[in-house]
C-alpha positions in Angstrom: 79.3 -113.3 -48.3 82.5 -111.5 -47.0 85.5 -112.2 -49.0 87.4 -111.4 -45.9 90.3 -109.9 -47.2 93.9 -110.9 -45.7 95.8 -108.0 -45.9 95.8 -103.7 -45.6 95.6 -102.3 -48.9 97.6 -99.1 -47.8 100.7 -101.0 -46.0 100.3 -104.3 -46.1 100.1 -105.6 -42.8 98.3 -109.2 -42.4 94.3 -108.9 -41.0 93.6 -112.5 -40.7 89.9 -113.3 -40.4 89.7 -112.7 -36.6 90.8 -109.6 -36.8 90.0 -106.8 -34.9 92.1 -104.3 -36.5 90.1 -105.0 -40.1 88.0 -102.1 -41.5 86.3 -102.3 -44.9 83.5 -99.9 -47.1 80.3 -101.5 -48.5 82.8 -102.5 -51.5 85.1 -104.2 -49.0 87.6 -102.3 -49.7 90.3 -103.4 -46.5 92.3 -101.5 -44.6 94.0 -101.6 -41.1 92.9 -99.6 -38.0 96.0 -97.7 -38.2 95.6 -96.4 -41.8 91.8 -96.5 -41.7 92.5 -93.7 -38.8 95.4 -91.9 -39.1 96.0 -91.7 -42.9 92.7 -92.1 -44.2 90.1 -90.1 -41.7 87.5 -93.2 -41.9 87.5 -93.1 -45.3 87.7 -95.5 -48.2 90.2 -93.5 -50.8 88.4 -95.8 -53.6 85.2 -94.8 -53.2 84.9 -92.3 -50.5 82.6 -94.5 -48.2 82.7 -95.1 -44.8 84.9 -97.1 -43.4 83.6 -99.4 -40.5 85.2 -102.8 -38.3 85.2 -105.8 -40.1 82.8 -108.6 -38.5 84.2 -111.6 -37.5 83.3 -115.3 -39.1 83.2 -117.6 -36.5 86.1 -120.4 -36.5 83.8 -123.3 -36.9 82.2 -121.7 -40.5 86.2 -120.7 -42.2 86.2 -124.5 -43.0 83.4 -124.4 -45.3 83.4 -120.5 -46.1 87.3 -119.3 -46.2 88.6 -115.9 -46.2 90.1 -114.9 -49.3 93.9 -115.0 -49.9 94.3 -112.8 -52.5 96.2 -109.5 -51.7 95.1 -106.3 -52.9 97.3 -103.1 -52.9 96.6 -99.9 -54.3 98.3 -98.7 -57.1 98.0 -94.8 -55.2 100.4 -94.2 -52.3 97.1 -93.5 -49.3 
């Protein structure tokens, strides 16, 4: 399952778990639309993989499957 992570690892910015704006790679690796486009060329800059929109988990399921809270940040400017 999805940890649905809550924030942009390059800047920061909040992507809670109806977010549209959330990409990840097949590591789920998190970034922002913003960064995932203009600094990162669709790329994860961890592992080089793709990086594609994150799918939405339905309201009624976050009860009993939440998104993650922890925040990740890379060490690496992007």
């Amino acid at each position: 399952m999805l940890e649905l992570r809550p924030n942009c690892e390059c800047c920061d910015r909040d992507l809670p778990p109806d977010s549209l704006d959330a990409r990840i790679c097949s590591f789920e690796c998190t970034f922002c639309s913003d960064c995932a486009e203009h600094r990162l060329a669709q790329h994860c800059p961890n592992c080089g993989g793709e990086l594609l929109r994150r799918p939405i988990r339905p309201h009624n399921k976050l009860a009993n499957n939440p998104a993650s809270t922890t925040r990740i940040n890379r060490a690496t400017p992007c």
